[in-house]
C-alpha positions in Angstrom: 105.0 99.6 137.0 102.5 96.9 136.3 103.0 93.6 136.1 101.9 93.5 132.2 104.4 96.0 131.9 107.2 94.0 133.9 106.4 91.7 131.8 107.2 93.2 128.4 110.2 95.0 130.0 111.6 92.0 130.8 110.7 90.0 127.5 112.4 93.2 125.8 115.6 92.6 127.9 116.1 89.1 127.4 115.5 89.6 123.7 118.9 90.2 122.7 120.4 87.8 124.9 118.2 85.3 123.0 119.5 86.5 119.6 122.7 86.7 120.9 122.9 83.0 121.9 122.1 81.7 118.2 125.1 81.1 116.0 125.6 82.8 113.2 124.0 82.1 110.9 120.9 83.3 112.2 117.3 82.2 110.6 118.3 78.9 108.9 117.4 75.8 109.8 119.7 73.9 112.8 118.2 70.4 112.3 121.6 68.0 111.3 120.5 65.6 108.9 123.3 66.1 106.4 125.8 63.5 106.0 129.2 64.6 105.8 128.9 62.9 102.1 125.7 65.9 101.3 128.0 69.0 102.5 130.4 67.7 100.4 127.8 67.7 97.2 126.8 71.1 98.1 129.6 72.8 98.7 131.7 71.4 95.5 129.5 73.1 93.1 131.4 76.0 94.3 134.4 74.4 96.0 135.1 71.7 93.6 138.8 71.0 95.6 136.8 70.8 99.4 137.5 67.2 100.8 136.4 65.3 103.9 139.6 65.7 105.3 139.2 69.7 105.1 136.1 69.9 106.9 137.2 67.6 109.6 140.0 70.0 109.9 137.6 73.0 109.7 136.0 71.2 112.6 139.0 70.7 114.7 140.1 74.4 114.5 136.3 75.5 115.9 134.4 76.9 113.3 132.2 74.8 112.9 130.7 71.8 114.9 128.4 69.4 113.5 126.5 67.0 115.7 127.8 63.6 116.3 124.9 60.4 116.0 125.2 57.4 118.5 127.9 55.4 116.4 130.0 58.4 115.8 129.2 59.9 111.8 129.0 63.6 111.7 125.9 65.2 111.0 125.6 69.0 109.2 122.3 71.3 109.2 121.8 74.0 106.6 123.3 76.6 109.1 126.6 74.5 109.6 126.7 73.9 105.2 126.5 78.4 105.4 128.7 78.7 108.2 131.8 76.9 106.1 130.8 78.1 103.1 132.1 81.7 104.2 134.8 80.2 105.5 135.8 78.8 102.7 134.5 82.2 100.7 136.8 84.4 102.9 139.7 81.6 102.4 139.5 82.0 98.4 138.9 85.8 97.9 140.4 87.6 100.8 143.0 85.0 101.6 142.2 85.4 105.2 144.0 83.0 107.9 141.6 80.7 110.0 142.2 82.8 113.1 141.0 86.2 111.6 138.2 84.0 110.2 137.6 82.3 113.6 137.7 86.0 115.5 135.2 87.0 112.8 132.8 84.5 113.3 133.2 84.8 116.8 131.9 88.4 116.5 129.4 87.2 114.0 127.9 84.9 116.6 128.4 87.0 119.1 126.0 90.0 117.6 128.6 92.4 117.7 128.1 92.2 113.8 126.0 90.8 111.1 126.3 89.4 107.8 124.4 87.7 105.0 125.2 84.4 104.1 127.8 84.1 100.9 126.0 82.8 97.6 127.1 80.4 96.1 128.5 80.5 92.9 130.4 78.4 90.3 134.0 78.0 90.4 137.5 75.7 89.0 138.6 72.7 90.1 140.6 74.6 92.9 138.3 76.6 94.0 140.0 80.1 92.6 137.8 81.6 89.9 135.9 81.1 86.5 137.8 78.8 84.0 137.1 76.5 81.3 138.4 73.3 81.7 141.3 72.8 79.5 142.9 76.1 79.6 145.3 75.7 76.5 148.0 78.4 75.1 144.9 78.8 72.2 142.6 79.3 75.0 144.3 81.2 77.0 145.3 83.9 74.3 141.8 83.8 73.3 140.4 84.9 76.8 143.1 86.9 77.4 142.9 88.7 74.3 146.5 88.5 73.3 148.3 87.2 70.3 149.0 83.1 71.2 152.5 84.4 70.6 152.9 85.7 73.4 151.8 82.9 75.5 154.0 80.9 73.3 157.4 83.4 74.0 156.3 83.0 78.0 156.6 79.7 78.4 159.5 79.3 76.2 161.1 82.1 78.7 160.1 79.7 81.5 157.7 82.2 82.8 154.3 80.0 82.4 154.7 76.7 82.8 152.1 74.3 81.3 150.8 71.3 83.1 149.7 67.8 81.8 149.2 67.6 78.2 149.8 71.8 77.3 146.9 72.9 79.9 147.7 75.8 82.4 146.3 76.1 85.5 143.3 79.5 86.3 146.4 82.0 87.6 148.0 81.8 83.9 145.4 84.2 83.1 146.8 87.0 85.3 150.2 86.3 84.4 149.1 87.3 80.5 147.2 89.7 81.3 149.8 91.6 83.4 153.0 90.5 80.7 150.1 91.6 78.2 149.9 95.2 79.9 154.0 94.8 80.9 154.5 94.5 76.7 153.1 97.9 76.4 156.2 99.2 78.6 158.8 97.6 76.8 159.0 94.7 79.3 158.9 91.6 77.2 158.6 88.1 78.4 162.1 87.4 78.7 162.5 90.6 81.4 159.3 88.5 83.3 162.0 85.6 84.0 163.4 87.6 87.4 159.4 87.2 88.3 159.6 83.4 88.5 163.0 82.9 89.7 161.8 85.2 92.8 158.3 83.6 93.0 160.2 79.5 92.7 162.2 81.2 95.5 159.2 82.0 97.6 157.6 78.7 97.0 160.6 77.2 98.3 160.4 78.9 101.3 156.4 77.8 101.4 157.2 74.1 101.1 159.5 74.6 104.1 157.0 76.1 106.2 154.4 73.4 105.3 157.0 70.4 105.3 156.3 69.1 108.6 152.7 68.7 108.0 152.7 67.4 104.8 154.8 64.7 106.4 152.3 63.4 108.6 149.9 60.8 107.2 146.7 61.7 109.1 144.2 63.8 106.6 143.6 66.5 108.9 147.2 67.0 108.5 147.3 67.4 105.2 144.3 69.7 105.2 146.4 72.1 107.6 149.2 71.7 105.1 146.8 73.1 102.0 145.3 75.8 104.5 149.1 76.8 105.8 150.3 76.9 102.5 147.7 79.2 101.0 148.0 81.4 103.3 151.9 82.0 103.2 152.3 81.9 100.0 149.5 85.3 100.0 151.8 86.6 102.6 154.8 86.1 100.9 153.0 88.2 97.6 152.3 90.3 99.6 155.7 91.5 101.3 156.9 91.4 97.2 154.3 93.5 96.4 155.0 96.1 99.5 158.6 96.0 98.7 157.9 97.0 94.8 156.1 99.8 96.3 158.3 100.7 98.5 161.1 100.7 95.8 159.6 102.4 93.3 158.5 105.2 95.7 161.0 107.7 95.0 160.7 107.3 91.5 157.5 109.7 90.9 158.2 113.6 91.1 
């Protein structure tokens, strides 16, 4: 073999290495000259709830890791404001713990897969999905699609519960929509009430969990409290879910 050929062997060895060694996410820029205070406007158009104290918890559990100037601020590049936008994407829509997320990105920046960055897109005040922002009982029966009596009869059955001055917050909407589809079955709003007594009880058991961080005054604490508590609460809707399943298995010829 040549050396002009050794040469391009080699080159074409240590190429994946080389692509390997980047962070995902690949092709965008790695120059920090965001301010914590610029992440933070970019990423609220989407994740209007995201604080400072979040991403310095983000930061603490690895998945992400900003560069830190002289006197000791935190500075972000495009790639860094990408990488915790999925995190946060994955967080909202898949409900996915910070370790699966952290042994995804792992992989990610590994090259053992690949994926596009998330887009952004427009979101509540929590971060959950689409809403308008004063969801009232009129409002809420109008994008539902269902009589406002019926939002009415769930609240006064305890099942919906109205915040501050009569607005609900973006998961009302599902709870119409399935008591809307429920109605058609002969399940009325006052059959829903087992529904909240079973999901208080669940959110009791939540707070538990979560009570020892939410007692601790440092923010990153309370950031691990919101993150802990998010992802129990899926898991507890989840085992209710399974065990619906599981009960109404036998039911079906």
């Amino acid at each position: 073999m040549t050396r002009p050929e050794r040469a391009v062997s080699a080159a074409a060895e240590e190429e994946p290495a080389a692509v390997a060694a980047e962070p995902w996410p690949r092709g965008l820029s790695r120059r920090a000259t965001m301010r914590i205070s610029d992440v933070l406007a970019a990423l609220r158009i989407e994740f209007p709830a995201v604080t400072t104290s979040k991403l310095r918890f983000l930061e603490e559990q690895g998945l992400v890791d900003p560069v830190r100037t002289a006197s000791g601020y935190r500075q972000y590049s495009p790639a860094d404001v990408e990488r915790l936008r999925f995190v946060l994407t994955q967080q909202r829509d898949r409900y996915m713990p910070l370790k699966v997320i952290g042994e995804r990105l792992a992989a990610l920046d590994a090259g053992q897969d690949d994926e596009a960055p998330p887009r952004a897109r427009l979101a509540t005040r929590d971060g959950v999905a689409p809403a308008s922002d004063r969801l009232t009982a009129e409002r809420l029966a109008q994008e539902s699609g269902v009589p406002v009596e019926l939002v009415t009869e769930l609240v006064a059955q305890g099942v919906l519960r109205p915040g501050a001055r009569g607005v609900f917050d973006p998961w009302a909407r599902e709870v119409v929509s399935v008591a809307a589809s429920l109605s058609d079955h002969g399940i009325d709003p006052r059959h829903l009430r087992t529904f909240r007594a079973a999901a208080d009880r669940q959110a009791d058991l939540v707070e538990q969990v979560v009570a020892p961080w939410r007692g601790q005054r440092s923010v990153s604490s309370r950031a691990r409290a919101g993150t802990l508590a998010a992802e129990v609460g899926e898991l507890c809707a989840r085992m209710h879910t399974a065990l619906v399943r599981s009960a109404v298995h036998d039911l079906a010829p």
